[in-house]
Structure formats: C-alpha cells, structure tokens
N, C-alpha and C positions, 0 to 999 in steps of 0.2 A: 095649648090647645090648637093654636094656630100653624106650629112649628112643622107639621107636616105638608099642610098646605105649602108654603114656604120653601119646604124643601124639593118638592117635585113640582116649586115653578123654577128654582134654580137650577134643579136637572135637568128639565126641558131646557131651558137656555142656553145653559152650557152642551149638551147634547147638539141642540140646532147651530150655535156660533161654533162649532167644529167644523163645519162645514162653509166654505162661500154663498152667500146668498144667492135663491135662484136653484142650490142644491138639493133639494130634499120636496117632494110632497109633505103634504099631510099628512097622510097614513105613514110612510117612513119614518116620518120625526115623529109620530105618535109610536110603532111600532120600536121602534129604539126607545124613547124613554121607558116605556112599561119593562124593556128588558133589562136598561139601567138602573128602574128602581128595583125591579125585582132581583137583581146582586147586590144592591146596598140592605136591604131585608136582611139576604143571606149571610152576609159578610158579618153584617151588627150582629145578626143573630135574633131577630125583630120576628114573630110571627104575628103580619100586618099584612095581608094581601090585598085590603084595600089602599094600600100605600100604592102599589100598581097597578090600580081599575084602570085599565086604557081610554074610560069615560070622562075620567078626573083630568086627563092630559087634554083629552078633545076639549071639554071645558074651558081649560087654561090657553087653549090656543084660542078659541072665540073670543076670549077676552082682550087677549093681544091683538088682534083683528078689530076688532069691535073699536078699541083705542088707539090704533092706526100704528102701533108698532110691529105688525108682521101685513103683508099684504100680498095677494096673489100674482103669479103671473104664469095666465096657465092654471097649468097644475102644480105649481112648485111655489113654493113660500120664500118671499123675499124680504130683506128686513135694512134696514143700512147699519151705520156706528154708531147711533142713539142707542140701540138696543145692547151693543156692546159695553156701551159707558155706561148702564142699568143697570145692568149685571155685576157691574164691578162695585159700582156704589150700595148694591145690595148686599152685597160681603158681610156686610159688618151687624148683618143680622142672623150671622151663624155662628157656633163656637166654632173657632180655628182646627179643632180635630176634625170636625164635622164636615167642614168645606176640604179638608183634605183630603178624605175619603170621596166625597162627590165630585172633585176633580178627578180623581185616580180613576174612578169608576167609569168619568162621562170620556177618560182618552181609551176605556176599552172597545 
C-alpha cells in the first residue's frame, strides 16, 4: 500500500541529485518528476495517474523542507551529501528490477 508513495520519493530524489545543488526550483524538480513518473506508468504499463499528481511531489518536497533535508536559496532548492547518503540507503526498499527501471527512467 505504501509502495507508491515510496516510489515517487525515490524518483524525486534521484530526479533532483542529477543535478548539483542550487540546480533546479521547485517547479522544475516538481515538473520533472511528474514526467518521470508519468513514463515509469507507461513503460510498466500501470494505468495509475495519480502516481503523477504534481501535488503528491509538492508534498513530498514540503516534507524534505519541513525536515531540513532540502532548503532554499532563492528560488533554487539546495540539499548537500546527507541527502545523497539517503537515498542510497533507501535502495533496499525496492525490488532490484524496480530500482532499475526508476534509474533508467530518472537519467532520461
């Protein structure tokens, strides 16, 4: 039940650590992820469009904000290697095909 939640905070992340921090707004790293999930949908073959609510991303960014793991400067969301190191340790709550594909998908 949880598993999608899960999955589009790992696309966020890896979608936003592509970039150097300092790189991206808001709206850009939200407007990216919603198009990153919305090809992992297509690719699965998943007809889940709230898998891509651009609202569920805004969400997920307040929350990293709110916990001091993303933070503003400007207009542009900065984050340091904490966030890095979070992401990798959270690996091992997806099945290995799973994260393969939402790598593949977050260097498009």
């Amino acid at each position: 039940m949880i598993q999608p939640s899960l999955e589009r905070g790992y696309l966020l992340l890896a979608a936003l650590l592509r970039y150097p921090s300092g790189s991206l707004t808001r709206e850009e790293l939200e407007e990216h992820s919603r198009q990153l999930a919305e090809r992992l949908t297509l690719l699965s073959g998943l007809n889940a469009p709230e898998f891509f609510d651009r609202r569920l991303f805004s969400g997920l960014l307040d929350t990293l904000e709110e916990e001091g793991w993303l933070w503003r400067e400007g207009s542009h969301l900065c984050f340091d290697k904490a966030l890095a190191a979070a992401q990798l340790r959270g690996r091992v709550l997806f099945d290995p095909g799973l994260r393969h594909r939402l790598r593949q998908i977050a260097r498009q």
